[in-house]
N, C-alpha and C positions, 0 to 999 in steps of 0.2 A: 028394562035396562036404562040406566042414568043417560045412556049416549048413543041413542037409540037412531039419531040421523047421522048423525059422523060415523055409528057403527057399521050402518048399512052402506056404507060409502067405499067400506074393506072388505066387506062380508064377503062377497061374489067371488071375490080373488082369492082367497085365503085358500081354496082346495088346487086352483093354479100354482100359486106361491108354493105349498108347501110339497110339488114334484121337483121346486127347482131348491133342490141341497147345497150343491155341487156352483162353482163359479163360471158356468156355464153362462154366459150372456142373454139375458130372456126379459120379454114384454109384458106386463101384465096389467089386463084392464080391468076395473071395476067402476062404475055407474059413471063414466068419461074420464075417469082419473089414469093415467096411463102409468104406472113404475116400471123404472129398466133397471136390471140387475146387470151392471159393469163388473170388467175386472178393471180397475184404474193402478195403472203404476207411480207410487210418489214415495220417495224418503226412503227408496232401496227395498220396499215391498212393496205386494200386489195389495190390495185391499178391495174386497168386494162392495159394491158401491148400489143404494137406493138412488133414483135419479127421478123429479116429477116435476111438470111445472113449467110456466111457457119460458122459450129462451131469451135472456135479456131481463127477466123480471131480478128484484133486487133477490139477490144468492142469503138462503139458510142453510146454517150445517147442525143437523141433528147429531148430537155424540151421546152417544148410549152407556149403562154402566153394566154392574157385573153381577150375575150373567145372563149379562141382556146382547140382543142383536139391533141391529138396524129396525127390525118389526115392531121392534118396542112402538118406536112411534106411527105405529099402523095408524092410529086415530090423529095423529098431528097431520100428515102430510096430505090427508084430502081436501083439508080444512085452509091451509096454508098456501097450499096450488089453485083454490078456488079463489083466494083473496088475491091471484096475483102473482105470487111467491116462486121463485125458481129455487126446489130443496134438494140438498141432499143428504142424504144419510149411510156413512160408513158401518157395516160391519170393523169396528177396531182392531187393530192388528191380533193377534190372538185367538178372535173369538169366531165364527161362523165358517162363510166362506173366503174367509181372507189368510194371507200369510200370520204362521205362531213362529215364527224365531226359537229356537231352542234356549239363547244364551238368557237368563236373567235379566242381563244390565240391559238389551236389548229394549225392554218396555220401560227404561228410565221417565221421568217425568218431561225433560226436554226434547229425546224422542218423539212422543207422543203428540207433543205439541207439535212439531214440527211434522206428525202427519197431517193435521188438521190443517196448521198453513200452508202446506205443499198441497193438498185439496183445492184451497182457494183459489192457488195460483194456476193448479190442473184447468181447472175450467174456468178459467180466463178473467176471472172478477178482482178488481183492485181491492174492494171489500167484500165482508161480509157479515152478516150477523149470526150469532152461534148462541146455540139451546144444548144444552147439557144436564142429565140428569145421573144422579149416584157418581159412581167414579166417572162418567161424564163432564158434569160439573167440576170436579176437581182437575180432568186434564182443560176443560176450558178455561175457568180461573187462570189456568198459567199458561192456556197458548193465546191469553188476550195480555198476562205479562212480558212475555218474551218473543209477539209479535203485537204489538199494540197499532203498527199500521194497519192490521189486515184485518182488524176487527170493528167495526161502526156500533152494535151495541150485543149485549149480553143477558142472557133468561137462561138462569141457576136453579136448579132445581135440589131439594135435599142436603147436597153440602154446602155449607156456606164457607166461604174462602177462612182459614186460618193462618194469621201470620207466623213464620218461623219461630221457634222457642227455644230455649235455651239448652232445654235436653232431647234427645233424640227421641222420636214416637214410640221404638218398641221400647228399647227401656223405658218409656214413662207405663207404656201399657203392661212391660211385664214386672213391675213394682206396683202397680195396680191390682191387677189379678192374681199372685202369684203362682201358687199350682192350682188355680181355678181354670176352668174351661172359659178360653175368650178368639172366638174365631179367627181375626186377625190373626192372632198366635199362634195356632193352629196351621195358618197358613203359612208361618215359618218354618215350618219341619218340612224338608227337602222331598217331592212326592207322595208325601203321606195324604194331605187333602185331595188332591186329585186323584191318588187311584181309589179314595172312596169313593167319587161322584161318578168319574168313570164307570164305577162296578154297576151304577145303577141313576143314570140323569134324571130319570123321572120324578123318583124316589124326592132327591134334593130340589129337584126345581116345582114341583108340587106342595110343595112344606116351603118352598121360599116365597114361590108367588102365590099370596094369600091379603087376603084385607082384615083389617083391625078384627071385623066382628064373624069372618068365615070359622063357621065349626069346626074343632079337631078334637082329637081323640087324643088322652095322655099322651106326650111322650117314653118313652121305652128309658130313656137314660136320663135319671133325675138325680142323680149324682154330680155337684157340680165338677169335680176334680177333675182335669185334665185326664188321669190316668184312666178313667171310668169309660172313656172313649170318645169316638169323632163325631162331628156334627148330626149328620143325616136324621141320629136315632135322638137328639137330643131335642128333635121339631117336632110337635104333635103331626100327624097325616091328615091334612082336612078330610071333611064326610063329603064334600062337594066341594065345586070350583066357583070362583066369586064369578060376578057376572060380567067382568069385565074380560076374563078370560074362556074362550071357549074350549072344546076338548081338540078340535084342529088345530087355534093357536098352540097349545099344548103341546099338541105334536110335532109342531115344527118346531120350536127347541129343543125338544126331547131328540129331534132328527139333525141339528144341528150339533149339537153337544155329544151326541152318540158319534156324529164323524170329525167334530174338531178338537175333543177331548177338553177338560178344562184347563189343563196345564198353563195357555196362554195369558186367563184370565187371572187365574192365580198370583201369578209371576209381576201382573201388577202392584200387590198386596206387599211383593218382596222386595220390591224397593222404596218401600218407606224411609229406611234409614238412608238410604244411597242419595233419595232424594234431599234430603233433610242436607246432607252433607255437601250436597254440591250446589244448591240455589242460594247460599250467603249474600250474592250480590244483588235478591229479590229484599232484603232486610230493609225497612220502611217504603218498596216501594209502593205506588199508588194507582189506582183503576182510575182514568178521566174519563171511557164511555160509559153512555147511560145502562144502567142495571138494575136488573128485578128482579127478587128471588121467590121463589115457590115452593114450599111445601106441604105434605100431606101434617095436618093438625095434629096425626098420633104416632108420624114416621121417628121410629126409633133411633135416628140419627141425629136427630134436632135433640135429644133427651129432654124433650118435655120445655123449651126453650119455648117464651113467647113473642109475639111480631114486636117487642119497644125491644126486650134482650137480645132477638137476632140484630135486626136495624144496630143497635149501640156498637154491635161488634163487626159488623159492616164496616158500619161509618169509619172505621179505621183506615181500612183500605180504600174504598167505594165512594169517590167525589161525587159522583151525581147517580146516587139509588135513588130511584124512584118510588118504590115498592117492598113490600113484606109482604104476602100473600100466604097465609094458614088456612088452606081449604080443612074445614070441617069434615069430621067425621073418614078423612082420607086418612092410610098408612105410607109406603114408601114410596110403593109405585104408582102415584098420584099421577101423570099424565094417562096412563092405562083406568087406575082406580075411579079418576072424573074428569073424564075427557071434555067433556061438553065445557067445564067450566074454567081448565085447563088451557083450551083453544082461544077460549075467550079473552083471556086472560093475556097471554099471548100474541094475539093480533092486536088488543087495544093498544098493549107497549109498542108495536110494531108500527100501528101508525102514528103514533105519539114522536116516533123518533126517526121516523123514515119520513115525515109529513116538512 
């Protein structure tokens, strides 16, 4: 394995972790690294909370994307608690062991933000520094816009910040696509994507979490037409699991997702437009802390985007980016995919701008 010391660092724990489903408050140690699973109350939900790391050291907030948990950064937080680091890591509202809100608007974009800074304030730190990866990064992006006290610097992973535009996201995307199959869209249709993954989490999260080069077998629906049907069957089934994930980790989202349903995560997807429609006062504004962005070299969200083309489109927003970082041979789930180099990566910014 690419991450063979950091991995052994979570290994131990992993058969621990994955009894505790449920937000049930639990300690878990692995080779001296100690994680507590909270229930923390901030911003009118409960949110289950990764906690590790001596008290007083400078505060990280790990935010996860979809549909990832707080475990996503199993490989960041031993790394980070060794250098010092006091981290935490939310399960997002939505998703794990944390409160799903039923209502839509509920996971607006300024909500969201405001659980991450209501976190800060939880455990007592004037700042913090905040890692964000997939829809992660995109609620970080804007809870460093619309708390720019609480934040000292910032490491994006995958999305890179996009300035508001002039036409609304889904209509741009569904004059794009039109009756093609295009997941986003999909996830417009009122319960339709979630009682797919629902019917079967493994199914979906085994075809999602995969690396550029993991084997699969055809897909079953090669038809791109929306009507031709839903996601699941439109993902080849890898023949194996990449090596970054084991068949435990595995199980523990299959175990989280079988009792938090995806609904939560979903619902973030659904307010693309809501959000579009209500951040007009974010129109030219500007990132001053330091930033560095990171992605896997073949993650499909970058579309094939290279480090001078991300950087230009930065620069927009991003007074003082540091960095462009296109880890080779990585896909989306690049802190998992190459953790060792990820890590690295990571703390050099950290004491570049903590120093």
């Amino acid at each position: 394995m690419r991450f063979t010391k950091i991995g052994s660092l979570i290994m131990g724990a992993a058969a621990l972790v994955l009894a505790s489903c449920s937000t049930t408050p639990v300690t878990e140690t692995s080779n001296g690294t100690a994680i507590e699973l909270t229930d923390v109350q901030v911003n009118g939900v409960e949110l289950r909370v990764a906690e590790a790391g001596p008290e007083g050291g400078p505060l990280i907030v790990f935010v996860h994307g979809w549909p990832e948990l707080w475990y996503s950064w199993r490989y960041q937080i031993p790394a980070l608690v060794e250098a010092g680091y006091h981290v935490i890591a939310p399960d997002m509202r939505g998703y794990g062991g944390s409160d799903a809100p039923a209502d839509v608007e509920a996971y607006r974009i300024q909500t969201l933000a405001n659980d991450v800074a209501g976190l800060v304030d939880h455990y007592g730190y004037e700042q913090a520094t905040i890692v964000g990866h997939d829809w992660g990064a995109v609620v970080s992006w804007y809870s460093v816009l619309f708390h720019p006290e609480k934040f000292d610097a910032l490491v994006a992973m995958s999305v890179p910040y996009s300035p508001r535009g002039d036409v609304s996201p889904i209509d741009r995307m569904r004059a794009g696509f039109g009756e093609n199959f295009y997941y986003i869209l999909y996830f417009q249709e009122p319960g339709v994507a979630e009682a797919e993954f629902d019917a079967d989490p493994r199914g979906i999260l085994q075809r999602l979490y995969a690396s550029p080069e993991t084997p699969r077998i055809p897909p079953e629906i090669q038809d791109p037409h929306r009507s031709a049907g839903g996601w699941t069957q439109r993902l080849g089934q890898p023949t194996e699991l990449p090596d970054w994930l084991s068949e435990s980790d595995l199980q523990y989202y299959v175990d989280n997702f079988t009792e938090s349903g995806f609904r939560g995560g979903i619902n973030y997807y659904r307010n693309f437009d809501r959000n579009w429609e209500t951040t007009g006062e974010l129109d030219g504004a500007q990132i001053d802390i330091p930033v560095v962005f990171l992605a896997g070299e073949q993650d499909v969200v970058i579309g094939g985007a290279n480090a001078e083309q991300l950087r230009a489109g930065l620069e927009r927003t991003v007074r003082d980016l540091r960095d462009v970082h296109l880890i080779e041979g990585a896909g989306h789930w690049v802190q998992q995919e190459e953790a060792d180099q990820v890590n690295a990566l990571i703390l050099d910014f950290l004491s570049e701008v903590h120093d």
